[in-house]
N, C-alpha and C positions, 0 to 999 in steps of 0.2 A: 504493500500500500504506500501512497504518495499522497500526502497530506497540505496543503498551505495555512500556518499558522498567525493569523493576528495576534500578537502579544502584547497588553499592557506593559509598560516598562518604565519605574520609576524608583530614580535613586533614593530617596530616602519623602519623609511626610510633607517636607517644603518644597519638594521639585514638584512642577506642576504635571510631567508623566507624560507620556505619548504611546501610540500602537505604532507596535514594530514587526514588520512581515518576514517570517522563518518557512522555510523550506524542509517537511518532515519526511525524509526518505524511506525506504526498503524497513515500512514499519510493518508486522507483521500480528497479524488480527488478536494472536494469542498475550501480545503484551498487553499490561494495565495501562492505564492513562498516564499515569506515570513515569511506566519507566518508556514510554513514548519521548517523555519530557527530557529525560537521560538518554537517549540517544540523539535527541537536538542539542542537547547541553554537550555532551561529549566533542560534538561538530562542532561548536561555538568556542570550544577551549582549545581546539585541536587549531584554530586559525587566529588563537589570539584572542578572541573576543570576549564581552563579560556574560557568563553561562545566566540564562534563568530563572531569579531565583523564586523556590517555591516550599512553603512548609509539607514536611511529612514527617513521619515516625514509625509507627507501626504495619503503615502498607498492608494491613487485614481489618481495618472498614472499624475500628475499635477506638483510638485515640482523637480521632476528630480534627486534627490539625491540617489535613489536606485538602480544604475546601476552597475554591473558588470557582468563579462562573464560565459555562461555556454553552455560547448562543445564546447569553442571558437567561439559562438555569442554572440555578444554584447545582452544583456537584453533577452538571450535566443529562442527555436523555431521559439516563436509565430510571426506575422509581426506584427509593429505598435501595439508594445505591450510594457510595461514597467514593470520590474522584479513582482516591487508590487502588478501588474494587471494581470501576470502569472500566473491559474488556474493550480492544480498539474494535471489535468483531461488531459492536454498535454504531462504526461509522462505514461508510463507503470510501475505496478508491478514489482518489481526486477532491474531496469534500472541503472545503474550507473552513475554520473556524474560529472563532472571537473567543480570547477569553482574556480575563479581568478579574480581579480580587473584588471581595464582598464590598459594597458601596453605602455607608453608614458611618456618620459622623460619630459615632462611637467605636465603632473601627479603626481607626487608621491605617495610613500603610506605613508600612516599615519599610519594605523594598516590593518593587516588581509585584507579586502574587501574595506577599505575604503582611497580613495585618496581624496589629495588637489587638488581641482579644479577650488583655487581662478585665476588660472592665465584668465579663463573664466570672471571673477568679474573685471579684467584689461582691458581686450579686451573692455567690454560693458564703462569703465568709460574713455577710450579715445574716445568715442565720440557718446555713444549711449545720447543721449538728442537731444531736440528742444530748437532752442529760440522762445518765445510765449510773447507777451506782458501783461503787469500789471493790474487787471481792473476786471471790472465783467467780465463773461463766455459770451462769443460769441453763436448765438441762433446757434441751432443744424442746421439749413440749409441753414448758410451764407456763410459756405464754401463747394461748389459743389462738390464731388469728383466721376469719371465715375464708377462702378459697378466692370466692371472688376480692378481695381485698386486696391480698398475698399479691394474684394476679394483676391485680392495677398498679400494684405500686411498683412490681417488677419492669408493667408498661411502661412508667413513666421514668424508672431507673435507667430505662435502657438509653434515654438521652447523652451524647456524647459531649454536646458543647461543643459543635463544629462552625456555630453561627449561621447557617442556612437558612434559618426560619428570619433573621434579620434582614438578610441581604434578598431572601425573595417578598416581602412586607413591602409595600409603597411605603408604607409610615415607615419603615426600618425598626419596628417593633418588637422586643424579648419576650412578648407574653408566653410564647408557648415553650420557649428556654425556662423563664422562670415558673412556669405554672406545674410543666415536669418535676421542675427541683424542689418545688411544697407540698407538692402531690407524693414521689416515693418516700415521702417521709410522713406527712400528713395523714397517708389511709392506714399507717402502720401504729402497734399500740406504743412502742418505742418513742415517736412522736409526738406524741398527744399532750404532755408538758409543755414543750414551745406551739405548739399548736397555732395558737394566734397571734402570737408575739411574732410566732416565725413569719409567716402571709405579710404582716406588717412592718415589718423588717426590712422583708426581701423585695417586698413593692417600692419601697420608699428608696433603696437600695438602686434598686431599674428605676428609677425617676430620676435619682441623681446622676446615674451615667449619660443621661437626653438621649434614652433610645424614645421611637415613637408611642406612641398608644395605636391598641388595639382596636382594629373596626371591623373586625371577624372576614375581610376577605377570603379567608382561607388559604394563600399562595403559600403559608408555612407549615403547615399540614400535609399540602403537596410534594414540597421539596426535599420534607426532613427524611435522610436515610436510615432513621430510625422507626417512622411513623408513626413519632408519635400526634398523639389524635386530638384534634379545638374540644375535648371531651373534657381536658383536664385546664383548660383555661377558665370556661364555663367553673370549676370545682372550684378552682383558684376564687375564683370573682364571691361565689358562696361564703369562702372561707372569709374573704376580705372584708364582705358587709356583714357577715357576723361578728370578726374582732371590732369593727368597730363600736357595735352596738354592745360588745362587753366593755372596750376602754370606757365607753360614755356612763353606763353603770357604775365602774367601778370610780369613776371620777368623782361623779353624783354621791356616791357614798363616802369619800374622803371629801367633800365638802369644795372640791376644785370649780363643781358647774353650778 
């Protein structure tokens, strides 16, 4: 396969960035998207030039650092798929293609494909934890939890934090990043101590990094290669207008309101 590649290319968050046209040779259907990207990189160092840069780590669709856009979807074609885990056997001979790092003023770039996405690493340390007491481990079936529960929270655990559900958002929106990160913790009995302190937290948390708010278009439900579902934003929002109606209580009763 013979590829023509548009590349965004920017040296650091003050350069204002341009597309650059790459020529993807004798790629072969079986490779990832990836290492597509290392055999143009290989080309570009072999003559000199400065190689492409793009986050990865894991290359098994697991740590979330390999996302950016191609033909303006988020992690590309495929559904529930993550760039790494993109077989080229999804494009054609001759095909051209665009791609560009996640576009969200909570993002930045750093270089070329790859953005800061600590402001995700803030969201989860306002309030992603449990309190658990001190002590040997508790036997595995002292604390009951119902099946479907177990399983939601699993659902919403499986989120990686790759930022797709921002960068496909018009608004540039975390809800569904953060509604995940309340949810596998929230439907669990482990949870249920920060409960609403945590919702409150974690919203206030996503408001100060100015990602957008949520208007349910659903393009980040689509995108995520996790899938995870607007089921648990929807839960999230539940959670939210219930701590508040506990704060205002418990104010009321300390004499605050």
């Amino acid at each position: 396969m013979n590829l023509t590649l548009k590349v965004w290319r920017q040296k650091n968050a003050s350069d204002r960035g341009r597309f650059v046209t790459y020529a993807a040779k004798n790629i072969t259907p079986d490779m990832s998207f990836l290492e597509m990207l290392d055999v143009v990189n290989e080309e570009l160092i072999g003559r000199g030039a400065e190689p492409i840069a793009f986050e990865h780590d894991c290359r098994e669709g697991i740590c979330g650092s390999c996302g950016f856009v191609i033909d303006g979807v988020a992690h590309g074609p495929k559904r529930g798929t993550t760039v790494c885990q993109l077989h080229m056997r999804s494009f054609r001979d001759g095909d051209r293609l665009t791609i560009e790092p996640w576009r969200a003023r909570a993002f930045p770039v750093i270089k070329d494909l790859i953005v800061d996405r600590s402001a995700f690493d803030r969201i989860i340390q306002a309030g992603g934890f449990i309190s658990v007491p001190t002590g040997s481990a508790p036997d595995a079936n002292a604390i009951l939890v119902p099946k479907e529960d177990s399983d939601l929270a699993f659902d919403a655990a499986a989120c990686i934090g790759c930022g797709a559900c921002v960068a496909a958002c018009p608004n540039a929106s975390a809800m569904l990043f953060t509604a995940a990160k309340v949810s596998h913790l929230g439907l669990l009995p482990q949870g249920q101590p920060e409960r609403y302190d945590r919702v409150r937290k974690i919203v206030a948390a996503m408001d100060r990094e100015q990602f957008g708010s949520c208007t349910n278009v659903g393009e980040c439900e689509a995108v995520c290669p996790k899938e995870i579902r607007l089921f648990f934003i929807a839960r999230l929002n539940r959670d939210l207008i219930a701590a508040s109606f506990k704060r205002r209580k418990a104010l009321r009763r300390d004499g605050s309101l």
